[in-house]
Every structure is written in structure tokens, then in C-alpha cells.
C-alpha positions as CSV (number, residue, x, y, z in Angstrom):
1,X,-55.7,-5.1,-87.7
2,X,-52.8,-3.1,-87.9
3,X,-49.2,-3.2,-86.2
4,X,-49.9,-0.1,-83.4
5,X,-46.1,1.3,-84.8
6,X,-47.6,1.8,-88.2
7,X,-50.3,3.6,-87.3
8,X,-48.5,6.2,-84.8
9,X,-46.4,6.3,-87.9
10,X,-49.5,7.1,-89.8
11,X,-51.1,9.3,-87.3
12,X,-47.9,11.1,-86.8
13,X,-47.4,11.6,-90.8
14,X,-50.3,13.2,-90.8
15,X,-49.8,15.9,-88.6
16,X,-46.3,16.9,-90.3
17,X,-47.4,20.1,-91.4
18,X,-49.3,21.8,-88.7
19,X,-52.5,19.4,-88.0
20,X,-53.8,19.7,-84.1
21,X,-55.8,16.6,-84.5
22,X,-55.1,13.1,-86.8
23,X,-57.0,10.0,-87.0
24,X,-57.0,6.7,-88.7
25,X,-60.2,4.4,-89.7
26,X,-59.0,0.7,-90.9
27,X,-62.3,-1.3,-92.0
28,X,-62.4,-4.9,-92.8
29,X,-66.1,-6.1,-94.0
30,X,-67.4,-8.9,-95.0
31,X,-71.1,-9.0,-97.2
32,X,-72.8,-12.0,-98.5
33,X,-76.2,-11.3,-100.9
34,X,-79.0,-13.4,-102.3
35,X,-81.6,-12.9,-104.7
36,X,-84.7,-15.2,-104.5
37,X,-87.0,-14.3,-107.6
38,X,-90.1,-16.3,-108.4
39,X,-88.7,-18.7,-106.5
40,X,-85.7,-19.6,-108.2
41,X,-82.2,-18.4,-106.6
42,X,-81.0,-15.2,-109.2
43,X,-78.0,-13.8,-107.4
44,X,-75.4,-14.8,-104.5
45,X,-72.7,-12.8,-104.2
46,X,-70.1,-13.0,-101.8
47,X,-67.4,-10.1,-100.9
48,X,-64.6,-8.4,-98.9
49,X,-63.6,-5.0,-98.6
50,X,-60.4,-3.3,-96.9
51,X,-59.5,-0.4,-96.7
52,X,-58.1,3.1,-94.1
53,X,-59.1,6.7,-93.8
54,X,-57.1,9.2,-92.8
55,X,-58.1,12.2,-91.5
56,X,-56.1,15.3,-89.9
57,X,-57.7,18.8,-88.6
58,X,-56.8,22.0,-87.7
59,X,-58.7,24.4,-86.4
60,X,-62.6,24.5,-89.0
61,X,-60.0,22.8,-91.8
62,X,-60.2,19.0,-92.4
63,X,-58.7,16.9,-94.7
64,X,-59.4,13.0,-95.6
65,X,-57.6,10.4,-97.9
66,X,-58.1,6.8,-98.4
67,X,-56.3,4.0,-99.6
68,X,-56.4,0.2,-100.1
69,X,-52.8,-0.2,-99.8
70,X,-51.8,-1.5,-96.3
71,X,-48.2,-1.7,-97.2
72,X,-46.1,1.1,-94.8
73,X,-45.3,2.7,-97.6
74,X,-49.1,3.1,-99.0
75,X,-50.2,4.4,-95.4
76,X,-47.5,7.2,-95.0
77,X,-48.1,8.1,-98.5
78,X,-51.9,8.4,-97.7
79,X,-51.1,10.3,-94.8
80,X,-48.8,13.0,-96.8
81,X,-51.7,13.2,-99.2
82,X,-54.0,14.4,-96.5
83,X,-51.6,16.8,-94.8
84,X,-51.2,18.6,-97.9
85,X,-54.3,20.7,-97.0
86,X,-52.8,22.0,-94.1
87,X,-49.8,24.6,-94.1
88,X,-47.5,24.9,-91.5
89,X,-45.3,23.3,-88.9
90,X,-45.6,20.3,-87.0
91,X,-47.3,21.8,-83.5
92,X,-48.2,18.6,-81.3
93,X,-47.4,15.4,-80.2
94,X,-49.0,12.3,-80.2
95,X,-50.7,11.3,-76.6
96,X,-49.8,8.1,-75.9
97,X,-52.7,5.1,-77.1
98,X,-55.4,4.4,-74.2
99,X,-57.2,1.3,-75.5
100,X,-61.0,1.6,-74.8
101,X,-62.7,-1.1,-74.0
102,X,-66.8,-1.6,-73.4
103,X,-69.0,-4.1,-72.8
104,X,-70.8,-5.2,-76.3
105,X,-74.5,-4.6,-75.9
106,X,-75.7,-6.5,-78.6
107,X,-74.7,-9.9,-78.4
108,X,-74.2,-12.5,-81.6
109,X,-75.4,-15.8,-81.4
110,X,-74.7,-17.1,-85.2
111,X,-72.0,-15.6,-87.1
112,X,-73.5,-15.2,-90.6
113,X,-70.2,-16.0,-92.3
114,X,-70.0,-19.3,-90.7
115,X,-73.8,-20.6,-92.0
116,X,-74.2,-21.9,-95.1
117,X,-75.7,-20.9,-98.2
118,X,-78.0,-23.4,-98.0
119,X,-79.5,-22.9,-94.8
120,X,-80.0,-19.1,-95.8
121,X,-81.5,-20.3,-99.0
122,X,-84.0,-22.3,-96.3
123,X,-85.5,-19.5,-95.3
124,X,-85.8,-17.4,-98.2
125,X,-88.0,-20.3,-99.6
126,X,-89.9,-20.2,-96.6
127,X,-91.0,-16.7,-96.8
128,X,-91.6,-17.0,-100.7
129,X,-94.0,-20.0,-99.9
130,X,-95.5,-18.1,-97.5
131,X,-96.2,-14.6,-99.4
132,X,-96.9,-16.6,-102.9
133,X,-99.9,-18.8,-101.1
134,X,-101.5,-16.1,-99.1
135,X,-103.9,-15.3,-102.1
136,X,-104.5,-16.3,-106.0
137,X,-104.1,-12.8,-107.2
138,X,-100.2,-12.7,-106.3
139,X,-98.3,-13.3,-109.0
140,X,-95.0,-12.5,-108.0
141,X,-92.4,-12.6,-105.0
142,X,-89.0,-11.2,-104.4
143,X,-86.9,-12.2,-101.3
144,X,-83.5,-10.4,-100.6
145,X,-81.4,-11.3,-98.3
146,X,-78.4,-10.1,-96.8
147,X,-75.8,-10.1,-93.8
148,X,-72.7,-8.2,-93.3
149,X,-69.9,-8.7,-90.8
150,X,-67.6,-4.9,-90.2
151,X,-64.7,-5.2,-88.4
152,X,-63.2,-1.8,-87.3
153,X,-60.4,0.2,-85.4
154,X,-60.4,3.8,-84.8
155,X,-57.3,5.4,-83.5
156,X,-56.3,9.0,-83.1
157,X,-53.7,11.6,-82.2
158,X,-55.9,12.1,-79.1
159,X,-54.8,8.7,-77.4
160,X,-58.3,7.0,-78.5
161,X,-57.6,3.2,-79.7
162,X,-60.4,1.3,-79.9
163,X,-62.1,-1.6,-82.2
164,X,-65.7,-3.3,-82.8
165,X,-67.4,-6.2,-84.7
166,X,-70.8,-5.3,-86.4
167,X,-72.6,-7.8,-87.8
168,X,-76.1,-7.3,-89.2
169,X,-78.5,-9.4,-91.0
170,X,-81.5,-8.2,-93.0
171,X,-84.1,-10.1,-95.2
172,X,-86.7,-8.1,-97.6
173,X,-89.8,-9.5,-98.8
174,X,-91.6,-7.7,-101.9
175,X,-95.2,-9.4,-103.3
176,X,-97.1,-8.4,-106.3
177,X,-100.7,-8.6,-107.0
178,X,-102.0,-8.3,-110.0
179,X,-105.5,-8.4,-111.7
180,X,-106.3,-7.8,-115.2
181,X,-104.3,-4.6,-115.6
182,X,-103.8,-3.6,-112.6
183,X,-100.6,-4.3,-110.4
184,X,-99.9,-3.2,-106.8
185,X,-96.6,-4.4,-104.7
186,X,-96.6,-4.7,-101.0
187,X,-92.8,-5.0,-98.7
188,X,-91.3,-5.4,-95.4
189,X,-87.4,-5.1,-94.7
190,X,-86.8,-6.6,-91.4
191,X,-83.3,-6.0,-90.0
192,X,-81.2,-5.8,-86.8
193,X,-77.7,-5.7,-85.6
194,X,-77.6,-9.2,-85.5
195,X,-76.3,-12.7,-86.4
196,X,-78.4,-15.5,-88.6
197,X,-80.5,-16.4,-85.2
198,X,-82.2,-13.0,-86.1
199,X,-83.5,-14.5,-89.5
200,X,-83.9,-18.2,-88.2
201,X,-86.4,-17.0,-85.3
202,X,-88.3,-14.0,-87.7
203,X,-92.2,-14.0,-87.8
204,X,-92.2,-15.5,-91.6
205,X,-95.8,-15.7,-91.4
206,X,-96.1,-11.8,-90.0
207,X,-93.8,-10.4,-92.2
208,X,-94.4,-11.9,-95.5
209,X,-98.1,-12.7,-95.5
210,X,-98.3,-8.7,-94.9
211,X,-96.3,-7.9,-97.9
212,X,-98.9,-9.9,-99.4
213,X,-101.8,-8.6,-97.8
214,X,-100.6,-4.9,-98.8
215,X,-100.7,-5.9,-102.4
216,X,-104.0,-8.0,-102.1
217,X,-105.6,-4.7,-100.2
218,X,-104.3,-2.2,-102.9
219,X,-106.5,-4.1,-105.7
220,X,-109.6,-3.2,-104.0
221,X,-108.1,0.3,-103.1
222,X,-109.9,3.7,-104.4
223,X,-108.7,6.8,-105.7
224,X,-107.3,9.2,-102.5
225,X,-109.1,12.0,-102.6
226,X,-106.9,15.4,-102.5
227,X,-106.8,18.4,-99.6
228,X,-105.7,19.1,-96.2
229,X,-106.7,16.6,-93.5
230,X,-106.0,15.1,-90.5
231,X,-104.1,12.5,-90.6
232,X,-102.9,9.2,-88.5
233,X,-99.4,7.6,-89.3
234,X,-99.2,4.0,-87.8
235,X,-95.7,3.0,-85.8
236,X,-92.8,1.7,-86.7
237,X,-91.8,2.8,-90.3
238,X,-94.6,5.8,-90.2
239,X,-91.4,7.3,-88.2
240,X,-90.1,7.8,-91.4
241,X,-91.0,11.4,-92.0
242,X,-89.5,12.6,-89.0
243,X,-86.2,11.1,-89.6
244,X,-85.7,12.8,-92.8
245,X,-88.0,16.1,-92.2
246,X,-86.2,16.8,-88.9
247,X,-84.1,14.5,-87.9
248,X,-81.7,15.8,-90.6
249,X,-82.4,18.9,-89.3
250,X,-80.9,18.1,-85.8
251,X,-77.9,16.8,-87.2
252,X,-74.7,19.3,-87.0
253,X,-74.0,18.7,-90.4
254,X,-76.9,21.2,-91.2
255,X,-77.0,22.9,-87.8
256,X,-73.6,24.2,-87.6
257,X,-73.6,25.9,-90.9
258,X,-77.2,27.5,-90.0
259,X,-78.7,25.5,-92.4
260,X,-81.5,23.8,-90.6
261,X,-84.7,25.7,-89.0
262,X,-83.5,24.0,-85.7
263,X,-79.9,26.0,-85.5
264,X,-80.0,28.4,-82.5
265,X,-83.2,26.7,-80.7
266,X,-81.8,25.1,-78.1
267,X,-84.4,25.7,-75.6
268,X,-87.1,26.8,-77.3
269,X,-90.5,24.9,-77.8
270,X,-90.1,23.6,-81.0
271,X,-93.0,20.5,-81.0
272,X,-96.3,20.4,-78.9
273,X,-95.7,19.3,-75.1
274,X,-97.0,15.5,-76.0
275,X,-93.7,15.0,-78.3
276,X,-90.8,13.4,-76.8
277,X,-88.0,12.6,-79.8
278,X,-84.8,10.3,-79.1
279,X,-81.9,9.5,-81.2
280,X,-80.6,6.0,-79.2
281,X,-78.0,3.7,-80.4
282,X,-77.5,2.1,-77.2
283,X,-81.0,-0.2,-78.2
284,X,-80.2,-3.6,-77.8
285,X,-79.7,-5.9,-81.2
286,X,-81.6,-3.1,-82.9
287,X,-80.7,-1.9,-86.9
288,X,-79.3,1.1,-86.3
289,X,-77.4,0.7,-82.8
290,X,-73.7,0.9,-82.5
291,X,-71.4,0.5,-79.3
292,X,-68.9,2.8,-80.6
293,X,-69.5,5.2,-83.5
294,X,-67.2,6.1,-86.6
295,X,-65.1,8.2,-84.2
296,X,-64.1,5.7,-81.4
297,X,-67.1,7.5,-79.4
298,X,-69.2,5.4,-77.1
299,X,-72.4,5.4,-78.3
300,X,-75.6,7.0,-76.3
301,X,-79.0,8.3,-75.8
302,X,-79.3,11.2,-76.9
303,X,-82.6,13.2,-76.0
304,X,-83.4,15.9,-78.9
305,X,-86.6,17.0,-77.9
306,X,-88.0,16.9,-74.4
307,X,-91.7,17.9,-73.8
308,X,-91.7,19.8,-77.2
309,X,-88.3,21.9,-76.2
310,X,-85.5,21.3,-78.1
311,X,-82.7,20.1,-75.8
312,X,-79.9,18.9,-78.3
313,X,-78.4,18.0,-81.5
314,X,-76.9,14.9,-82.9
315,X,-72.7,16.3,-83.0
316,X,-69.7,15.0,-84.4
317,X,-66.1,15.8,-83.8
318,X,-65.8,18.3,-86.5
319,X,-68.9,19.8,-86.1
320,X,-68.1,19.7,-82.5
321,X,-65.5,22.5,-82.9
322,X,-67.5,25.0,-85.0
323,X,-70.4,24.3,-82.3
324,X,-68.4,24.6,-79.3
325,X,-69.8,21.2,-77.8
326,X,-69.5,17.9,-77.5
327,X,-69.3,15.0,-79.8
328,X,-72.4,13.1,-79.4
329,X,-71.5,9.5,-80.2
330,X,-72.5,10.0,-83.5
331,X,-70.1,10.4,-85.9
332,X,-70.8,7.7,-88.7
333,X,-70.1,6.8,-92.7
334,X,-70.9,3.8,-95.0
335,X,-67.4,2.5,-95.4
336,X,-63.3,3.9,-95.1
337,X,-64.2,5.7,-98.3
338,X,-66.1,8.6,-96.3
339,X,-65.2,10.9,-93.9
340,X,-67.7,10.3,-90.9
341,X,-70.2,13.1,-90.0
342,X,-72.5,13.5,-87.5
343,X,-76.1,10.9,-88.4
344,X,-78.5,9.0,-87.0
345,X,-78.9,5.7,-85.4
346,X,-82.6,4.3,-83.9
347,X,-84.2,7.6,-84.0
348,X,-88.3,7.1,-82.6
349,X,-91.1,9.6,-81.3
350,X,-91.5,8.1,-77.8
351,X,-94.6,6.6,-76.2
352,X,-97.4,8.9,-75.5
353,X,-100.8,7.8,-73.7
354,X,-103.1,7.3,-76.2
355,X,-104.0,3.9,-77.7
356,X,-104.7,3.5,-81.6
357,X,-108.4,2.9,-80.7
358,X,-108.5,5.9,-78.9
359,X,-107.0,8.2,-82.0
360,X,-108.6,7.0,-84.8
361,X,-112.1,6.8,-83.0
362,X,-111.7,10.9,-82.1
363,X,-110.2,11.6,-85.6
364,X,-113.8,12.2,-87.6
365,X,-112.4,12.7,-91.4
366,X,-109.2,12.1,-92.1
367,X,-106.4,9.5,-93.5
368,X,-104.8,6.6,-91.7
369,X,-101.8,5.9,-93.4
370,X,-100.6,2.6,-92.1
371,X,-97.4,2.0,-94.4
372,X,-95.2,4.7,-95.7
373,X,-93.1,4.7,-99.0
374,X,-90.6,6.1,-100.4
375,X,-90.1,10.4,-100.3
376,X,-87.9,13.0,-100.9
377,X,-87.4,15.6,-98.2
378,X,-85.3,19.2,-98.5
379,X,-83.3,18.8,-95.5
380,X,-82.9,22.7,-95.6
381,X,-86.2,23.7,-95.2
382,X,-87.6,20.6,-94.2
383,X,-90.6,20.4,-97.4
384,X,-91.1,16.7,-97.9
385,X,-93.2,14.7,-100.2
386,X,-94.0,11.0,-99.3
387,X,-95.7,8.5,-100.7
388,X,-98.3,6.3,-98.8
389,X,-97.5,2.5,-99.2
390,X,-101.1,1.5,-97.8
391,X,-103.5,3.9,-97.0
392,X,-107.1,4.4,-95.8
393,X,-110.2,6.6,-95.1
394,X,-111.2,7.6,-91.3
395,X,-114.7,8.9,-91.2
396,X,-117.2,9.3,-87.5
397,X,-114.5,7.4,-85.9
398,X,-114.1,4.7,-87.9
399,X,-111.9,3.1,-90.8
400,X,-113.3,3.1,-94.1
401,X,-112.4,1.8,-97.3
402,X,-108.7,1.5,-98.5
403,X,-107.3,4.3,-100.7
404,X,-103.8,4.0,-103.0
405,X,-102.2,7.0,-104.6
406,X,-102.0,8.8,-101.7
407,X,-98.6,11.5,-101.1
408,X,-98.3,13.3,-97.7
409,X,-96.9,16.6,-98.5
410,X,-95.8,19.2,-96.2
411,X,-93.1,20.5,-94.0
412,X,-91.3,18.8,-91.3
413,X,-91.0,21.1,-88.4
414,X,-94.3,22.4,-88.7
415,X,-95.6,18.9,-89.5
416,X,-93.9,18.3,-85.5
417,X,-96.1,21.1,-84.2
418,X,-99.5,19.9,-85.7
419,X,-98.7,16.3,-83.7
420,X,-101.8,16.4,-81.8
421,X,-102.5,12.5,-80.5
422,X,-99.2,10.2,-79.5
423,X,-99.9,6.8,-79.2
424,X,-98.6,4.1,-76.7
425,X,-97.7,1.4,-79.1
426,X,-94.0,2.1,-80.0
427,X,-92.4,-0.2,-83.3
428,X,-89.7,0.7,-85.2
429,X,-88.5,0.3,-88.4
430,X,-85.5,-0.7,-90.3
431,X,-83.8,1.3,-93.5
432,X,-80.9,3.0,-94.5
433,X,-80.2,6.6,-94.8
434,X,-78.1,8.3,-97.5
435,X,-76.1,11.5,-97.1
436,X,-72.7,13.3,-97.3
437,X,-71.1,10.2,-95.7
438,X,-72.8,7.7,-97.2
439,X,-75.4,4.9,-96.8
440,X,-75.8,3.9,-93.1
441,X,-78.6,1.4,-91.4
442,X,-81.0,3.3,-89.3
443,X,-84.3,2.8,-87.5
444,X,-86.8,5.0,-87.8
445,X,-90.0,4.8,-85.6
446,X,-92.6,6.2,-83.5
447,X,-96.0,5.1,-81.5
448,X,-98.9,5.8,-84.0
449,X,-99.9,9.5,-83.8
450,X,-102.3,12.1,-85.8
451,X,-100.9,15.2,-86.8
452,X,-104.3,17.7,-87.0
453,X,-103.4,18.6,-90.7
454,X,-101.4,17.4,-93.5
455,X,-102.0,18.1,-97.2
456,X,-102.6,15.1,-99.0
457,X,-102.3,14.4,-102.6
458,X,-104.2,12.3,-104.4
459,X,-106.7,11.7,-107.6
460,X,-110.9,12.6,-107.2
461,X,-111.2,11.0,-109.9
């Protein structure tokens, strides 16, 4: 991507005045976009991005610039830019480049870039068909679709020099239902780290027809009645809580500062014995996985909690040094315009024993939440507040009627301890997660699981 002379020149540039540690990020991605509303084709947009990061330490100082400007010239000047932060004397050398090489773990069948528009288009119609037939009352249907191709190098001062394709491909499905006044919207984003065989071979009549169904359901849905109860959260994107009520928390971007309820645990029970909870990017083909992360790190499996005792944290190279451990393989950011930090990739509650029969027939009233929404979590404290896509009423055993409106409100590490029932059925699900180095793809799942109590907002009326 880049003449290895220019970027020793870079690298070296940047650790003019006094840096111990330099590194360069060159990013060349590829995005293509479509819009399927009612129907009818409303956007396809098609786009390229280059650009570098550079980024110099020393000691707990960093410093990052970026540029578009590949020219010699534009790259040295970037470099000088982020030297400036740091005041001294040139101290080290560079060690000479060891290219790193791995095996890729997630193989690509159908580059995205190389299918046509058309044959995207295909599919898009397919699930619109699908979701629009399923019942009279839907009156509308959104498809998005997208696929991206990210090609990367990572070198730095340290002798690291490596590079990696991504390519992912996502397609979301949104149905409305309405009836008289009434209007309720039902979605499923499907994604993996993957080419176009990902969306050729996808379970249109799963994943659409339940868009659909969620919207149907919510019609017929009654108030949610208000207090503290126990309450069931279904797999795959039911993980959602725990990524952003604690999996922030393990992240050294909080941890190192002290500013998670995690820092200084290491050791400690921190969850009931039944909860196991995994950060893996190694997971074949899925969303979030990576072979290499942001930092030229191989990626891993990285155990956070073991039988309820907290056993690690998600670490970056920065953070690394005010922690006094290792990098983690999980140093990421949306694009060259960030400086990575340390994030998440396919974070999940493992397996337990319990099948969903068995939880929701010993749960005697509570909530079943079977789709989560949208939320807002204080990654400081952990306090969340998250809104129940599809919801419904547990009582002697059994599920009851269906129930919209409902918020799950509470806070995250104290939500972990209350887990009380894990179930076997692992699923994850696919989003993306915003923070101080941008938007990244992430999974975030779990087997079902009841947490014993759980304030839940609603409406008696």
C-alpha cells in the first residue's frame, strides 16, 4: 500500500523529538449502500476512502495526526505534526520490519465489489416480498443493504508490519404495521465478516417474516405494567445490555483511568458462579471478528469473567502501559481518522445448562423480553435504560399475552449478579458500537437467561 522506505521515513519522523514508540495506520476501504423503500430502489451509493494515522508515544503521552495526502511530502509533514506533542531528543531507533503473517480465519467466497448491483438489488426484493406479504396490516418495508471491503497495513517503530482484507456484508430489514392509528415497526440486521455468499444463502423467510411478525404482534400488544420483576432476556441480541452495561466497563479505556466499577477486581467474584463472559474475535465469519486488530495484534479469546471471577480486561497498547499488561488484541477504531483504543469484538454470556423451557416454566411472574431496542447506558457507573423491542408477560410458568412499551432499567454490574438461570441456546447478534474511537461492528450475544430482578418501566394504564 505504501513503499516500506516511506513509511520508515514516516515512522522515523515521528520519533524526531523524543517519542519511544511510533506507528503508522494506512486504510483503503471500499463501501457500497442501497436503500430499498416500499419497494422502489431510493439510494445506492458507492464510495472510497484513503487515508494514514500516525501515532507516536512516550511514556502515558500520545499523540495522533491524519492526513489524506500520500505524497512523501504530506506523510513527513503528518508525522512532524504529531511529534510536536512530544519534547525532546530523538532517543531510539527503529527495529528493523518483521512482516507478520497468519492464516485468515474467515474465508471470502464472493467479493462484494465484484457483484453487481443488480444481483444485490435481487435480494433486497426478495426480503421486501417476503416481509410485505406476511400479513394485510403491514403497510410498509425498508431494506438496507450494505457491504464494505477495508484493506489495511499497520506498521510500527517496534518492527511490527503487517496487513489484512476485511470485507463485511450486512442487510437490515424494518416492517411496519399499522391499524387505524396505531403503528408499531419490527427489524433484524443480519451481518457477518463476510462476502455476498453471506447475503445470497441468508434465511429470507426467518429474518424478514420476523420483522414482520414483531410488528404484527405489537398491534395486539397491552400496556407493560411498571415495577421490579424478574425477568428473561432471549439470546442473541438480548446480549445487548451486557455489552454496553459492562462490557464497556472491562475495556481499559475506562479501567485504566479508574473509571469503571470493574478497575482493581481482578480476582474477585464479580457475577454469580453460573456466568461465564467472553470477548472472541477469533469466531469464524462472525460480525465482529478480526484476524488482526487496529494495532497489528493477532486477535484472541479473551476470557473476562470465569465462574463469576473476574479474570481480565479487554487492553490496548496505550492503555497497556498505564496498566502494566499486555495488549489484548483489541485495539480498534472506525477508520484512519481515530486513534485505536482498546473495544470489543463478538462479546457473548456463554452456554449455561438450562433450556428456555426450563427458565421460563420456573419464572412464575415476570417479563420475557424476546427483542431488545435501542438504550443508553452510563458506562461509568453502568445505569442503563433500554427499551424492549417485543415483549411479554410470564405468569405460573407460562407466556402470556404480549406487552409493548416496556424499558428495562437498572445497573449493569449488579444486573450481572442478579443472573440467576443461563440458558444453553447461545445466538448472537450483530450491531455497531460507538465510542471514543468511533463506530465499530460488534456482536453482542448470550444464551437466554433470567436475571431474578430488574425494574421495568412501563404504563398501568
Amino acid at each position: 500500500m505504501l513503499n516500506k522506505s516511506i513509511i520508515e521515513g514516516v515512522l522515523n519522523e515521528a520519533l524526531s523529538t523524543g517519542g519511544d514508540f511510533s506507528e503508522i495506520f494506512i486504510e483503503d476501504r471500499f463501501t457500497n449502500n442501497m436503500t430499498l423503500h416500499s419497494g422502489k430502489l431510493e439510494t445506492s451509493l458507492s464510495g472510497r476512502d484513503f487515508g494514514i494515522g500516525v501515532r507516536v508515544f512516550k511514556g502515558l503521552q500520545s499523540a495522533y495526526a491524519y492526513t489524506t495526502d500520500f505524497s512523501r511530502e504530506g506523510l513527513i509533514k503528518t508525522a512532524k505534526n504529531a511529534a510536536q506533542a512530544i519534547k525532546g531528543n530523538k532517543i531510539i531507533q527503529l527495529s528493523p520490519f518483521e512482516p507478520r503473517t497468519f492464516n485468515n480465519q474467515h474465508p471470502i467466497e464472493i467479493i462484494p465489489q465484484d457483484v453487481e448491483k443488480t444481483r444485490k438489488l435481487s435480494v433486497m426484493k426478495n426480503a421486501y416480498d417476503i416481509a410485505k406479504s406476511y400479513h394485510s396490516s403491514i403497510s410498509q418495508v425498508n431494506v438496507r443493504y450494505s457491504d464494505e471491503e477495508q484493506n489495511v497495513l499497520i506498521a510500527n517503530s517496534e518492527g511490527t508490519f503487517v496487513e489484512d482484507t476485511r470485507i463485511r456484508s450486512r442487510m437490515l430489514i424494518q416492517a411496519i404495521a399499522t391499524r387505524d392509528n396505531q403503528m408499531e415497526t419490527g427489524y433484524y440486521g443480519p451481518g457477518a465478516l463476510q462476502g455476498f455468499e453471506f447475503i445470497e444463502n441468508l434465511n429470507l423467510e426467518h429474518y424478514a417474516r420476523e420483522a414482520a411478525r414483531i410488528a404484527v404482534t405489537m398491534l395486539d400488544a397491552s400496556p407493560c405494567p411498571s415495577g421490579k420483576f424478574p425477568v428473561i432476556i432471549d439470546n442473541e441480541f438480548g446480549g445487548v445490555i451486557f455489552h454496553e452495561a459492562c462490557g464497556h466497563g472491562l475495556e481499559a479505556t475506562a479501567v485504566a483511568k479508574k473509571h469503571s466499577v470493574f478497575a482493581d477486581r481482578l480476582g474477585q467474584q464479580v457475577a454469580p458462579e453460573i456466568v461465564t463472559y467472553i470477548d472472541d474475535g477469533t469466531l469464524k465469519n462472525e460480525w465482529g471478528s478480526i484476524n488482526i486488530d487496529d494495532e497489528g495484534e493477532l486477535s484472541r479469546k479473551n476470557v473476562l469473567i470465569e465462574n463469576g471471577i473476574l479474570k481480565g480486561y479487554l487492553i490496548d497498547k496505550f492503555n497497556s502501559r498505564r496498566m502494566g499488561m499486555e495488549s489484548t488484541g483489541s485495539g480498534r477504531r472506525e477508520s484512519f481518522r481515530f486513534a485505536p483504543t482498546s473495544r470489543m469484538t463478538n462479546t457473548y454470556i456463554a452456554p449455561g445448562k438450562s433450556s428456555p423451557e426450563e427458565i421460563i416454566s420456573n419464572t412464575e411472574n415476570g417479563i420475557y423480553t424476546k427483542y431488545m431496542g435501542g438504550g443508553q447506558v452510563n458506562t461509568t457507573t453502568g445505569d442503563y435504560n433500554f427499551a424492549v423491542m417485543e415483549a411479554y408477560e410470564v405468569k405460573n410458568g407460562k407466556l402470556g399475552k404480549p406487552l409493548k412499551g416496556a424499558t428495562l432499567i437498572g445497573n449493569g454490574p449488579k444486573t450481572l449478579q442478579k443472573v440467576d438461570m443461563v440458558g444453553n441456546n447461545l445466538g448472537h447478534g450483530a450491531g455497531m458500537c460507538g465510542s471514543q474511537s468511533g463506530s465499530i461492528p460488534v456482536n453482542v450475544g448470550q444464551p437466554m437467561i433470567r436475571v431474578s430482578e430488574i425494574t421495568v418501566g412501563g404504563s398501568n394504564e
